[in-house]
DSSP file (Angstrom, degrees, kcal/mol; ACC not computed):
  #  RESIDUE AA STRUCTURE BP1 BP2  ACC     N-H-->O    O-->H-N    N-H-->O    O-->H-N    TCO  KAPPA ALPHA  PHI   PSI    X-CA   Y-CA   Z-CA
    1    1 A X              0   0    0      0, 0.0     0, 0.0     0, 0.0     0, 0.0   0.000 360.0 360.0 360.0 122.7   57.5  -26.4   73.1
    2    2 A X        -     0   0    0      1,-0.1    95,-0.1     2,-0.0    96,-0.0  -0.110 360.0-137.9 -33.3 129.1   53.5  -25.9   73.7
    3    3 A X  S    S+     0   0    0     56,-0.1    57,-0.5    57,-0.0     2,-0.3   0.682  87.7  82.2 -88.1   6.7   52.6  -22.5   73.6
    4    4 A X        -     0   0    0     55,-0.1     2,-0.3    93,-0.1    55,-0.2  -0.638  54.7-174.2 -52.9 136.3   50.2  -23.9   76.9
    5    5 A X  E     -A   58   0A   0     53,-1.7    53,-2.5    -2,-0.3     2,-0.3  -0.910   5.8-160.0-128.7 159.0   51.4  -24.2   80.1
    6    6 A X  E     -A   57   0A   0     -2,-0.3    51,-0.2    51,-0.3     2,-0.2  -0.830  12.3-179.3-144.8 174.2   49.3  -25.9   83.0
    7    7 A X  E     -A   56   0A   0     49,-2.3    49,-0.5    -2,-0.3     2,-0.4  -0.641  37.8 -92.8-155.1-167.7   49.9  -25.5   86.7
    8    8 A X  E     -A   55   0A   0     47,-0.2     2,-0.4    -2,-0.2    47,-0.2  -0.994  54.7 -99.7-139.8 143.5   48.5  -26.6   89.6
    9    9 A X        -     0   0    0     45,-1.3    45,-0.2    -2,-0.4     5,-0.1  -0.413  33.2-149.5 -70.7 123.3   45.9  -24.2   90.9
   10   10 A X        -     0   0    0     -2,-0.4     3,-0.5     3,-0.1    -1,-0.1  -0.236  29.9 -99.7 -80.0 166.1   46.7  -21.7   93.8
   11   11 A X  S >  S+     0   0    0      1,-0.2     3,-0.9     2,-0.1    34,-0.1   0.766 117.5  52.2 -26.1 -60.9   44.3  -20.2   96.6
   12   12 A X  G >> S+     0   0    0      1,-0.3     3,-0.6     2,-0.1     4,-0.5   0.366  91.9  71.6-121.5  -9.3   43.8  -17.2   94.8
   13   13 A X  G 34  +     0   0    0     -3,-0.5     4,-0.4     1,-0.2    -1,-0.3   0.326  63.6  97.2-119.9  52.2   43.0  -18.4   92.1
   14   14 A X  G <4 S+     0   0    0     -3,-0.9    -1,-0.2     2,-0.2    27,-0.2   0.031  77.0  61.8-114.2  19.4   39.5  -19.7   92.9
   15   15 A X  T X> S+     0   0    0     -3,-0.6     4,-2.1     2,-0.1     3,-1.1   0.628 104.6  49.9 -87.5 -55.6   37.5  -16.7   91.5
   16   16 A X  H 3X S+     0   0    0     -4,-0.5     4,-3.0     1,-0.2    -2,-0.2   0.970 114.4  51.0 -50.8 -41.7   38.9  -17.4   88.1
   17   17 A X  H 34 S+     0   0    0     -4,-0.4    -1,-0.2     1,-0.2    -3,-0.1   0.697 103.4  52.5 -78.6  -8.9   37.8  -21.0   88.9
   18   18 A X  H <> S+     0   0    0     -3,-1.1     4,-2.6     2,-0.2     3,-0.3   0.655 108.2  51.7 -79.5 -45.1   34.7  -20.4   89.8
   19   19 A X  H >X S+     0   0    0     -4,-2.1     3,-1.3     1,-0.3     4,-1.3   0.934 108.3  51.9 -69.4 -69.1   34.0  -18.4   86.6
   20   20 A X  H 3< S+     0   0    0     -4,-3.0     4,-0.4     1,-0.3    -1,-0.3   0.554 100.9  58.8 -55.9  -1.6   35.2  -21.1   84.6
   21   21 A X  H >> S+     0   0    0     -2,-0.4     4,-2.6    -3,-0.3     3,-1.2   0.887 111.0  51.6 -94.4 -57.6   32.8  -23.8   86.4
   22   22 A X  H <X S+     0   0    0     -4,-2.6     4,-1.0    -3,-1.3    -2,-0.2   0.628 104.7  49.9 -86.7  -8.1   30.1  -21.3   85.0
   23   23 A X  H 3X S+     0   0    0     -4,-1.3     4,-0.8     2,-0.1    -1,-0.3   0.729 115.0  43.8 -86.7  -4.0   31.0  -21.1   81.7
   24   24 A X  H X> S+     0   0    0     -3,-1.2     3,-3.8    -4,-0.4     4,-0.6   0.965 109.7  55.9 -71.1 -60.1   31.1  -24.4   81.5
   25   25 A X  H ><>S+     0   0    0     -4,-2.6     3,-3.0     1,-0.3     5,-2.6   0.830 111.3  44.7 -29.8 -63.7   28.0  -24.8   83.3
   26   26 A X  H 3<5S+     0   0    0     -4,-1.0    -1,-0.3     1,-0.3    -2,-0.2   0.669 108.1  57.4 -41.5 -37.8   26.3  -22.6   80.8
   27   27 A X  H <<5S+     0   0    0     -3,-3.8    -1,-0.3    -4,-0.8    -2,-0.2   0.562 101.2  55.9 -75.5   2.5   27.9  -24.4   77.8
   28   28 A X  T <<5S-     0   0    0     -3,-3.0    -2,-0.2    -4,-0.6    -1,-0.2   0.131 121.4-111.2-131.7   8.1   26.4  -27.9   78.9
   29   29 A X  T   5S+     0   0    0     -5,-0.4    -3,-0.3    -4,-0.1    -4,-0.1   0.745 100.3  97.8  87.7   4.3   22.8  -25.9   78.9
   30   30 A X    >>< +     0   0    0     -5,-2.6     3,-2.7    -6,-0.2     4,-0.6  -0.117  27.2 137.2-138.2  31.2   22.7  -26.2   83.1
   31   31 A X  T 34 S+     0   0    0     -6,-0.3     3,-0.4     1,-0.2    -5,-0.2   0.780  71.9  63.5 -48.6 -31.0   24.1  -22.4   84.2
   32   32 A X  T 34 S+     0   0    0      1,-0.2    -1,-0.2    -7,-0.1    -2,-0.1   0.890  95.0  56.6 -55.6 -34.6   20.9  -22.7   87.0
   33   33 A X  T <4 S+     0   0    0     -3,-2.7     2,-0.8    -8,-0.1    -1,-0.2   0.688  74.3 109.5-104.6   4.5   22.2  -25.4   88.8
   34   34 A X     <  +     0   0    0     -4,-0.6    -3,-0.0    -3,-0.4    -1,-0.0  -0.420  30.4 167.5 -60.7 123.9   25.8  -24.0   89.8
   35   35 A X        +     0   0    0     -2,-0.8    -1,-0.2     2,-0.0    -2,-0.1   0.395  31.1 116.1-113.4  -5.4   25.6  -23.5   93.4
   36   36 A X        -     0   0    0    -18,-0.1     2,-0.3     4,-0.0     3,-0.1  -0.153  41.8-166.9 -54.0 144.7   29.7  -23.0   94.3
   37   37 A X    >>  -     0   0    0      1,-0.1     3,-4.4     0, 0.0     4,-1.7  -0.967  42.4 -94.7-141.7 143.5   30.5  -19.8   95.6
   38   38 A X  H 3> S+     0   0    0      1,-0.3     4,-0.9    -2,-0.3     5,-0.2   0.785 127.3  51.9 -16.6 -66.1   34.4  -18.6   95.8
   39   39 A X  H 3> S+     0   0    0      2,-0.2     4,-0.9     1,-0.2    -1,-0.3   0.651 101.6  55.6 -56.2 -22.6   34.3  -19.9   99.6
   40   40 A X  H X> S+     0   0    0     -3,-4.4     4,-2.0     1,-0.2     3,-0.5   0.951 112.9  44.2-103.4 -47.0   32.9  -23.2   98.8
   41   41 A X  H 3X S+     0   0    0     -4,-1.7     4,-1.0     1,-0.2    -2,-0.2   0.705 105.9  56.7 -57.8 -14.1   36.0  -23.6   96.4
   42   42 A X  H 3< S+     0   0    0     -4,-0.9     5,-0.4     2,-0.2    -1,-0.2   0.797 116.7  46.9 -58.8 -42.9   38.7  -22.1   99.0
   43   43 A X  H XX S+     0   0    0     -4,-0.9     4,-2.6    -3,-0.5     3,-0.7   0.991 116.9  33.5 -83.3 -76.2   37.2  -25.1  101.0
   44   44 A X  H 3< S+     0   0    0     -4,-2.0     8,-0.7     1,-0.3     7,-0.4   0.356 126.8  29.7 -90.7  13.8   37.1  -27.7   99.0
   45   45 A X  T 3< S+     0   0    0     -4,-1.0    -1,-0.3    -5,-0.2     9,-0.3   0.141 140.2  19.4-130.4   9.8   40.3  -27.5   96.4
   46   46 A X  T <4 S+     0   0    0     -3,-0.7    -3,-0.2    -5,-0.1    -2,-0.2   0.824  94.0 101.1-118.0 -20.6   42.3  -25.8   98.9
   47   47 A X  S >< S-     0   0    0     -4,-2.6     3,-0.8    -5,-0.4    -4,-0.1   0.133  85.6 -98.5 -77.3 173.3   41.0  -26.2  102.4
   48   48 A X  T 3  S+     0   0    0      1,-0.3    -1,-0.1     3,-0.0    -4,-0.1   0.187 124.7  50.8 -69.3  14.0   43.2  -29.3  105.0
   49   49 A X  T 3  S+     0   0    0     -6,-0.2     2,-0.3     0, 0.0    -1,-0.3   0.201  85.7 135.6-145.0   6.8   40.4  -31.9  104.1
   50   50 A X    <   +     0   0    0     -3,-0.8    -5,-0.1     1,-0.1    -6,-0.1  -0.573  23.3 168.4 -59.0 126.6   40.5  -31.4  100.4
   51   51 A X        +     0   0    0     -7,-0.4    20,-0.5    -2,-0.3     2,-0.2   0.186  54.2  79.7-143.2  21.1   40.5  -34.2   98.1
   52   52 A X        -     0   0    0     -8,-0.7     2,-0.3    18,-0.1    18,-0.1  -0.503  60.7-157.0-103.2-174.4   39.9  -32.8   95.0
   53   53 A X        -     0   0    0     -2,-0.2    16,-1.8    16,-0.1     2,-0.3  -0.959   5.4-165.0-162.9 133.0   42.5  -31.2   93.0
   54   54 A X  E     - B   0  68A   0     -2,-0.3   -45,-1.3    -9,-0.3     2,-0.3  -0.949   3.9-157.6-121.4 159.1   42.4  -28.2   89.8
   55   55 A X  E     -AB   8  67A   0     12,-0.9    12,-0.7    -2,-0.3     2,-0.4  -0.751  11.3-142.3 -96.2 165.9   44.7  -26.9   87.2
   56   56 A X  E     -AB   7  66A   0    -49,-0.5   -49,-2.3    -2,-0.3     2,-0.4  -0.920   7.3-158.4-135.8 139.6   45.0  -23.9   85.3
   57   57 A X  E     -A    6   0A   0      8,-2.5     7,-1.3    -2,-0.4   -51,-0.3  -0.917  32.4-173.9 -89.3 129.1   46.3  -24.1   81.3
   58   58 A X  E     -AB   5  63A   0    -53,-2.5   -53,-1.7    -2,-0.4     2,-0.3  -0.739  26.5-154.7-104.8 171.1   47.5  -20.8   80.8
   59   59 A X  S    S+     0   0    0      3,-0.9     3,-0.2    -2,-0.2   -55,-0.1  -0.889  79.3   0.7-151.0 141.8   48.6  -19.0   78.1
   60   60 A X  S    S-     0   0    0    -57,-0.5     3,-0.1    -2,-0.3   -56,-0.1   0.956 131.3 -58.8  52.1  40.4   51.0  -16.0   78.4
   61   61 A X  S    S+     0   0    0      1,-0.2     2,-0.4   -56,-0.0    -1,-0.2   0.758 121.3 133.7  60.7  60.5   50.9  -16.7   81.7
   62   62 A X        -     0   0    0     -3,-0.2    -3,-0.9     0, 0.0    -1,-0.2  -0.962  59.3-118.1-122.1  94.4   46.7  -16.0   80.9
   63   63 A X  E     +B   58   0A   0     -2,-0.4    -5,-0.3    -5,-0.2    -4,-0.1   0.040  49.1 149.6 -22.9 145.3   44.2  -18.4   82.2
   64   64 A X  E     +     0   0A   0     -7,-1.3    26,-0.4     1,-0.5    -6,-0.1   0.270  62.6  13.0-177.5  43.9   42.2  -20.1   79.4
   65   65 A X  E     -     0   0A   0     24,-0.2    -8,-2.5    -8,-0.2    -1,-0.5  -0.617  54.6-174.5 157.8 158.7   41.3  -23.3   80.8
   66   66 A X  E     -BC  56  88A   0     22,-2.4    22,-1.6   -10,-0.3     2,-0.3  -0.973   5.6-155.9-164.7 141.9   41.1  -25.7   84.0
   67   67 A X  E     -BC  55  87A   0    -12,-0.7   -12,-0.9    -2,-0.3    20,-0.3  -0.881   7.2-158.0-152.7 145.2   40.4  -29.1   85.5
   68   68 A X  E     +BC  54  86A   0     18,-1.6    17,-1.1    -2,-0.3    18,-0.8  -0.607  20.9 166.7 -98.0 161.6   39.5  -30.6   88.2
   69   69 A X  E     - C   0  84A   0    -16,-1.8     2,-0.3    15,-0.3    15,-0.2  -0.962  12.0-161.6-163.2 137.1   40.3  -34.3   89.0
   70   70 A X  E     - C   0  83A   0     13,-2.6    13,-2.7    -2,-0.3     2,-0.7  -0.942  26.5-105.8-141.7 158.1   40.2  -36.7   92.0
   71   71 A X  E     + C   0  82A   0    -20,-0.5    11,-0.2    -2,-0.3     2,-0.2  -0.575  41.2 166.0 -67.3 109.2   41.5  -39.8   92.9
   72   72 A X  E     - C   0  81A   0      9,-3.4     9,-1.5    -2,-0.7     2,-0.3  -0.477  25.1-112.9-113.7-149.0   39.3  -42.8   93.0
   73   73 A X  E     - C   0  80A   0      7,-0.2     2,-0.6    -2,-0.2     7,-0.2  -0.942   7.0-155.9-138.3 155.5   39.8  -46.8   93.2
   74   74 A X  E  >> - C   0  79A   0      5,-4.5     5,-1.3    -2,-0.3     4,-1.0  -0.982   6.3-162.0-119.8 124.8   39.3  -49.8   91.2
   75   75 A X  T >45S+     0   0    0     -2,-0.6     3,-3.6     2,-0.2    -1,-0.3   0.984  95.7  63.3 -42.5 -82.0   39.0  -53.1   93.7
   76   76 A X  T 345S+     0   0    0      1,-0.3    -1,-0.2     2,-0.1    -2,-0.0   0.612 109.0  30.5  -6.2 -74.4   39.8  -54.7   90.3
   77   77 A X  T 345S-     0   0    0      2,-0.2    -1,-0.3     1,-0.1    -2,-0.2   0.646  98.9-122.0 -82.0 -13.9   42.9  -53.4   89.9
   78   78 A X  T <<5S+     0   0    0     -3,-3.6     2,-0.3    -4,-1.0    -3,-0.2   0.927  81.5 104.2  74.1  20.7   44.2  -52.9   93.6
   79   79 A X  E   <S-C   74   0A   0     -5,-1.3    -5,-4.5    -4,-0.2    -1,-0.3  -0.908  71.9-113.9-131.2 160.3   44.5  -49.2   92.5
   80   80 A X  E     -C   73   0A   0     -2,-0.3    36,-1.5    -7,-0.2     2,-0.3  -0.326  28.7-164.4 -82.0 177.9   43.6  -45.6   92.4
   81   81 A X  E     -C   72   0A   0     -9,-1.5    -9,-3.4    34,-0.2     2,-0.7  -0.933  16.2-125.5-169.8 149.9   42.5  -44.0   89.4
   82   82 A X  E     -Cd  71 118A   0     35,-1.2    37,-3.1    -2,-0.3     2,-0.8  -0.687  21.4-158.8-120.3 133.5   42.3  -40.7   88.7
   83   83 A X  E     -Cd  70 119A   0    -13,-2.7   -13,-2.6    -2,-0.7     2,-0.3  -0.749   8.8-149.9-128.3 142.0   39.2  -39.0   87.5
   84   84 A X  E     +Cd  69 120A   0     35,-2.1    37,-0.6    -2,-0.8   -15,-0.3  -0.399  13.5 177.9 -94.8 125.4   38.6  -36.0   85.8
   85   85 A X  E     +     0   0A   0    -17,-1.1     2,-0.5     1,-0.4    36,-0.3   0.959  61.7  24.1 -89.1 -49.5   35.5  -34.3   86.4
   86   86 A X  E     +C   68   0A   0    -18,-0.8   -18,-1.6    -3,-0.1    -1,-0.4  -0.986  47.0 172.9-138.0 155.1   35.8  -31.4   84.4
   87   87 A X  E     +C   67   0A   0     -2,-0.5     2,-0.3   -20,-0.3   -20,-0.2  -0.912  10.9 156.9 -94.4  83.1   37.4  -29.7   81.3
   88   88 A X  E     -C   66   0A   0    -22,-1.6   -22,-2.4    -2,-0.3     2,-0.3  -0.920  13.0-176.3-128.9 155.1   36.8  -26.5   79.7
   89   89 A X        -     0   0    0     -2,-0.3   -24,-0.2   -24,-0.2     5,-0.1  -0.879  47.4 -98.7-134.4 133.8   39.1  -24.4   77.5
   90   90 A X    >   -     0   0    0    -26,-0.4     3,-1.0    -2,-0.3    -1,-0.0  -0.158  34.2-115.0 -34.2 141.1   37.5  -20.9   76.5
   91   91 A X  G >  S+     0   0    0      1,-0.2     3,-0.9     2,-0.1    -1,-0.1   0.754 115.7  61.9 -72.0 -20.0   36.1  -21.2   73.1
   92   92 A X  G 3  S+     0   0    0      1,-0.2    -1,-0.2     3,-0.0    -2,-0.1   0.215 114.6  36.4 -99.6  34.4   38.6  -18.7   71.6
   93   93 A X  G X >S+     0   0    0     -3,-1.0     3,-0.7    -4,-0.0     5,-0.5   0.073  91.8 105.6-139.0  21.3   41.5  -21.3   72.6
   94   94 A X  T < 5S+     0   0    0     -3,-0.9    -3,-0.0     1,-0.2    -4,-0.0  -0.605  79.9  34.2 -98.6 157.8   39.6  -24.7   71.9
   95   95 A X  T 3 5S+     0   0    0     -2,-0.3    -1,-0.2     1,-0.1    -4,-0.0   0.094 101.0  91.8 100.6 -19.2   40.9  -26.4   68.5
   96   96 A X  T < 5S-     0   0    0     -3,-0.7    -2,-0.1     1,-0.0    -1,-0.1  -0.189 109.9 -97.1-123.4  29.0   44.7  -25.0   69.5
   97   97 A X  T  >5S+     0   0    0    -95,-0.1     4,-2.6   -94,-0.1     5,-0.2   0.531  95.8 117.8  75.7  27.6   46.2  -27.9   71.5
   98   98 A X  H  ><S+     0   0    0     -5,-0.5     4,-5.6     2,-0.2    -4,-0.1   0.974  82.5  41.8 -73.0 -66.4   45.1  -26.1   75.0
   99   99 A X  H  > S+     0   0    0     -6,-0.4     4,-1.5     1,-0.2    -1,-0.2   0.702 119.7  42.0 -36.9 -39.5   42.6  -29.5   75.7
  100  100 A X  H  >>S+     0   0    0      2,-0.2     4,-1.8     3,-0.1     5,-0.8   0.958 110.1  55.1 -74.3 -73.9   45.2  -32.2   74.5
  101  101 A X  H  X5S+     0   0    0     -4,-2.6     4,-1.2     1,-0.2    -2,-0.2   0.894 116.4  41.9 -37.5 -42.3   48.0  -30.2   76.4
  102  102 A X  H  X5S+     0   0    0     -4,-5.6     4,-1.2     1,-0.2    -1,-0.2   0.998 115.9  45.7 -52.5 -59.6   45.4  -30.7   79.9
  103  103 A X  H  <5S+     0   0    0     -4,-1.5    -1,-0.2     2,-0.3    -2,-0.2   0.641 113.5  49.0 -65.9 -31.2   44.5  -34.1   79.2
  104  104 A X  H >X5S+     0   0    0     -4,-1.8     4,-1.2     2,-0.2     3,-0.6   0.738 110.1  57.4 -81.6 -39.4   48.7  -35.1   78.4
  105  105 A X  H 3X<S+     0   0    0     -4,-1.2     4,-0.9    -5,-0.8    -2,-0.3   0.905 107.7  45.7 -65.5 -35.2   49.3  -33.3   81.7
  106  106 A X  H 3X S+     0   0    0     -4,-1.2     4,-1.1     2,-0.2    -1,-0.3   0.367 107.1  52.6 -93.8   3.2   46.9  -35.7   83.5
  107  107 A X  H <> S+     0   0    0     -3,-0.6     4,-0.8     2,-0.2    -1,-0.2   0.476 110.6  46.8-113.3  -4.7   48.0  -39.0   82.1
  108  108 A X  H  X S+     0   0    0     -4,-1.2     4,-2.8     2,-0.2    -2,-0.2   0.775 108.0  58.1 -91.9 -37.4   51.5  -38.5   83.0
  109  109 A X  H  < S+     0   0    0     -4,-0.9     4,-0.5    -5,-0.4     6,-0.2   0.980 114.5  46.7 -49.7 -54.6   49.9  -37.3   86.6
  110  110 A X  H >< S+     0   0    0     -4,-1.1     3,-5.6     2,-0.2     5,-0.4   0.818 110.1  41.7 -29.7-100.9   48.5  -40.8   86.4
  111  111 A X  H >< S+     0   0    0     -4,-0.8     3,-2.7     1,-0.4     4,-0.2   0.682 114.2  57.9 -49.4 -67.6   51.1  -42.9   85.5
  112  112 A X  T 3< S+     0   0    0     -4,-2.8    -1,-0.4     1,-0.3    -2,-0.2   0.548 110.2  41.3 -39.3 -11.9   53.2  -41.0   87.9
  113  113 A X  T <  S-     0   0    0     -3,-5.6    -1,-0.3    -4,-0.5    -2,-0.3   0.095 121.4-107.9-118.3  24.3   51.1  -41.6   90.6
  114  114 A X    <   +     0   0    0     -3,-2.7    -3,-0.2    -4,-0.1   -34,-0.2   0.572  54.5 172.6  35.2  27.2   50.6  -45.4   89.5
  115  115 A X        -     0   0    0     -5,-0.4   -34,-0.2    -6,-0.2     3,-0.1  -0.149  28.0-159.6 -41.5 159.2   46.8  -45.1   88.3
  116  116 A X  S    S+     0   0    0    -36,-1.5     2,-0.2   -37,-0.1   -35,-0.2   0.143  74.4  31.1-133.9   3.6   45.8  -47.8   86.9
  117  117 A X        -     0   0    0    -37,-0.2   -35,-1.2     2,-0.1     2,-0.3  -0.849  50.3-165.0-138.6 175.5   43.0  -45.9   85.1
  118  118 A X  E     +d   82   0A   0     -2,-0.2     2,-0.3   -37,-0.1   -35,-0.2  -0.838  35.4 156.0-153.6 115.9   42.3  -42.2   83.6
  119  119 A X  E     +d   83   0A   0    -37,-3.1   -35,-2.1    -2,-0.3     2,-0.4  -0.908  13.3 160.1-134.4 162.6   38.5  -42.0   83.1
  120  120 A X  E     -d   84   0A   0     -2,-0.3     2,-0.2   -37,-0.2   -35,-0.1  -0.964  36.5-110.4-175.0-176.1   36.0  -38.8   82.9
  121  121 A X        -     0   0    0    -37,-0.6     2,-0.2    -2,-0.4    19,-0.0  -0.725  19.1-157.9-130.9 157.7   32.2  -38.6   81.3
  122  122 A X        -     0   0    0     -2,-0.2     2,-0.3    11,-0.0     4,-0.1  -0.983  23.7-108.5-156.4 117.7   31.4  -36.9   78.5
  123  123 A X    >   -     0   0    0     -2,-0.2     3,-2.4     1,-0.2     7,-0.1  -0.511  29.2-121.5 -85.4 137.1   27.4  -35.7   77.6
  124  124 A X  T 3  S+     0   0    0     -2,-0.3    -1,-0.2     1,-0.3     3,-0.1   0.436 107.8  50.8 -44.8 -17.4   25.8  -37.4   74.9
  125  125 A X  T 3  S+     0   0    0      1,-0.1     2,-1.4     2,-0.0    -1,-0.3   0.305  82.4  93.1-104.9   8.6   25.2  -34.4   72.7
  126  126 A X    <>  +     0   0    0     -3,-2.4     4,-2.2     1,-0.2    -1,-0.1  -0.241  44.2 163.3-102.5  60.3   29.0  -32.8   72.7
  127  127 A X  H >> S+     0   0    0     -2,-1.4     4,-2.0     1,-0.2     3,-0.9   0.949  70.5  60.5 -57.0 -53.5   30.2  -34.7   69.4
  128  128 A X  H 3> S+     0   0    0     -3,-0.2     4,-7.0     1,-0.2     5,-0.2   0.931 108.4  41.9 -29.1 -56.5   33.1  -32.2   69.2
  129  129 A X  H 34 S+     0   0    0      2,-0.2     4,-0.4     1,-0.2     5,-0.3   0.830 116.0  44.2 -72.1 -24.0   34.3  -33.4   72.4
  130  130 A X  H XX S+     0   0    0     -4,-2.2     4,-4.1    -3,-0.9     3,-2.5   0.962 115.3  52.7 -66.4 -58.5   33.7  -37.5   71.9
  131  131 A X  H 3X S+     0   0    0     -4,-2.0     4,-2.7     1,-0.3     3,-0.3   0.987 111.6  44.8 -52.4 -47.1   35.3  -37.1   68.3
  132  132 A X  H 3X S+     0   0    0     -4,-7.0     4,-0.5    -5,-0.5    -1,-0.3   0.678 115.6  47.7 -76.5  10.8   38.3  -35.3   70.1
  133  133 A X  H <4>S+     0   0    0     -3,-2.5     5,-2.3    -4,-0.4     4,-0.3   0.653 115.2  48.8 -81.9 -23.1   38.4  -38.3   73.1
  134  134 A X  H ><5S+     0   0    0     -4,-4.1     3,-0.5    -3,-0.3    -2,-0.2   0.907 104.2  54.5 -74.3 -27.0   38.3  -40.8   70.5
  135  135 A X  H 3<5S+     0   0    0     -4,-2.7    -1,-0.2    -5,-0.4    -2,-0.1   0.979 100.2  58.6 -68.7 -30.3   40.9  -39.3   68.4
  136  136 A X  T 3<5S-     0   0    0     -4,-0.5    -1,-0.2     1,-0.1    -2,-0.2   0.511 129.1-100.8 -64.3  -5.8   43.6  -39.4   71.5
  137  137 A X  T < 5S+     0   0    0     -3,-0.5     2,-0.4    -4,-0.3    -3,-0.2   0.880  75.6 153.1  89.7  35.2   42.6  -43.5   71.3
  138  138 A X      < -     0   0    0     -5,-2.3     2,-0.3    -8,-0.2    -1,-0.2  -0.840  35.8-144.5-103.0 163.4   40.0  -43.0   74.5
  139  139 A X        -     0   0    0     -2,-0.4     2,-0.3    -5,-0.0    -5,-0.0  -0.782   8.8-126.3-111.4 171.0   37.2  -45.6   74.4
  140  140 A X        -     0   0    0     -2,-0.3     2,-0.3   -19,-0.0   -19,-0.1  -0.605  32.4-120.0 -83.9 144.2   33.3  -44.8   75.5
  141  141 A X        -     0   0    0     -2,-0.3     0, 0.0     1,-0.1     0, 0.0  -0.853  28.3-169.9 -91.2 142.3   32.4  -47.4   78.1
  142  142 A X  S    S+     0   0    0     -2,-0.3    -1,-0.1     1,-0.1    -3,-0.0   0.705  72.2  45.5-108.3 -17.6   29.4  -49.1   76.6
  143  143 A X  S    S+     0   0    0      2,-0.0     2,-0.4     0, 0.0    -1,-0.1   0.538  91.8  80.6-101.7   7.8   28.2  -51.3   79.8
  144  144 A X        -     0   0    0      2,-0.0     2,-0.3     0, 0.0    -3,-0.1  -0.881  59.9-161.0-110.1 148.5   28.2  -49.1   82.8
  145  145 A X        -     0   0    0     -2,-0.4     2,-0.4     0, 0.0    -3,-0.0  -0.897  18.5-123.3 -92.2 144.4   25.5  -46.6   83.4
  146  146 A X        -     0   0    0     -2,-0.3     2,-0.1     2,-0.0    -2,-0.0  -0.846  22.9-159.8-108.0 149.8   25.9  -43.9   85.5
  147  147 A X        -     0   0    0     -2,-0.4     2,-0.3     1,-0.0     0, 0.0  -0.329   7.2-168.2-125.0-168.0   23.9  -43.0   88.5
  148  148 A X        +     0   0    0     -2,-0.1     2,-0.5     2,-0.1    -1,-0.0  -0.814  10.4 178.3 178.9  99.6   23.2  -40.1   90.5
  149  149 A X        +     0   0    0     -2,-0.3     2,-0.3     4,-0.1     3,-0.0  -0.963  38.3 142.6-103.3 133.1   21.2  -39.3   94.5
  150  150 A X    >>  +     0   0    0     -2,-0.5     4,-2.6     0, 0.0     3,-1.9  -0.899  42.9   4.2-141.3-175.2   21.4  -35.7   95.0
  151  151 A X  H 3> S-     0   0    0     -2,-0.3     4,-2.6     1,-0.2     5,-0.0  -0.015 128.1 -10.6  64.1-151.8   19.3  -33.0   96.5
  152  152 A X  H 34 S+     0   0    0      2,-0.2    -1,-0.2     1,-0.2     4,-0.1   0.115 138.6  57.1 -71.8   9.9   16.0  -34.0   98.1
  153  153 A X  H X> S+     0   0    0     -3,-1.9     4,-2.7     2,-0.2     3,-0.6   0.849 106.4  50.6-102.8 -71.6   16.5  -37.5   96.6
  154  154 A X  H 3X S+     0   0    0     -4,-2.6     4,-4.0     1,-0.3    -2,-0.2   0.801 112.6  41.6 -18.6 -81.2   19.5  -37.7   98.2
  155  155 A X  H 3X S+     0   0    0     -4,-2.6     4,-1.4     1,-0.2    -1,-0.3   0.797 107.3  59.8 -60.2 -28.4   18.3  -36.8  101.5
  156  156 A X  H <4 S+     0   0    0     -3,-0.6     4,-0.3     2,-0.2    -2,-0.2   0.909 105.6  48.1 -50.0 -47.9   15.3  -38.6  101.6
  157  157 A X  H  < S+     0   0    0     -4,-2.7     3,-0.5     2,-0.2    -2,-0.1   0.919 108.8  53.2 -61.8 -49.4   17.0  -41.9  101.1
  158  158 A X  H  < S+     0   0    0     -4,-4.0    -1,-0.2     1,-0.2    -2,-0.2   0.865 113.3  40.6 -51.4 -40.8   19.5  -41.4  103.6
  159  159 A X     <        0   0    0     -4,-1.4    -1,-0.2     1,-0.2    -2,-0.2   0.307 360.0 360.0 -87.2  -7.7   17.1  -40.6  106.3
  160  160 A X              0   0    0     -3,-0.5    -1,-0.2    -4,-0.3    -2,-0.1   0.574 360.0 360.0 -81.7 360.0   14.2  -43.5  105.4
């Protein structure tokens, strides 16, 4: 038996989830650009129009890790797929099967749901975290780029 357990994230527990979106933020060097507040997660992983989804790893019934993940589709396949956006485990639980235990938790959430994919992105300078997708047999895509309107970009385009 894991000494992890994962859950599926409550209402209440979207202050906790909010800190853990800013230490991640903060490990990936980009702490500035979180802009969630506690409300904007009540709304959007909890709220009747929600279409994301988070999890909690606990341990000793002790938070010490989360991801969120949402459904999207492949024409290809004539399926959803589900993708993870993010993953952090506290650094004083990383190495100790927390990350594997998330990630196991979400490919059976696939396959249970018929996905026909399980995908998430990964920044180019976090060799822990590529060697540990690679070891679980995940591959890097080498021909897609990914792309990205936000902001004032965002709005500009929409509105020319």
């Amino acid at each position: 038996m894991s000494a992890f357990s994962i859950r599926a994230a409550r209402l209440t527990d979207s202050e906790q989830i909010l800190k853990f979106i800013t230490e991640l933020a903060t490990f990936e060097k980009a702490a500035d650009e979180v802009e969630a507040s506690v409300t904007d997660i009540e709304r959007t992983l909890f709220g009747d129009t929600a279409t994301s989804h988070c999890i909690l790893c606990e341990k000793d019934d002790k938070p010490v890790g989360f991801a969120v993940y949402f459904y999207n589709y492949s024409t290809w396949q004539g399926r959803n797929g589900l993708y993870l956006e993010d993953l952090y485990i506290t650094p004083d639980f990383r190495g100790q099967g927390a990350g594997t235990e998330v990630l196991k938790y979400l490919a059976r959430h696939a396959i249970d749901n018929n996905c026909g994919r399980f995908e998430w992105s990964v920044l180019d300078w976090n060799q822990p975290a590529i060697d540990f997708y690679e070891s679980l047999g995940a591959v890097a895509k080498s021909e897609w780029l990914g792309y990205r309107l936000s902001g004032d970009a965002l709005t500009h385009f929409a509105n020319r």
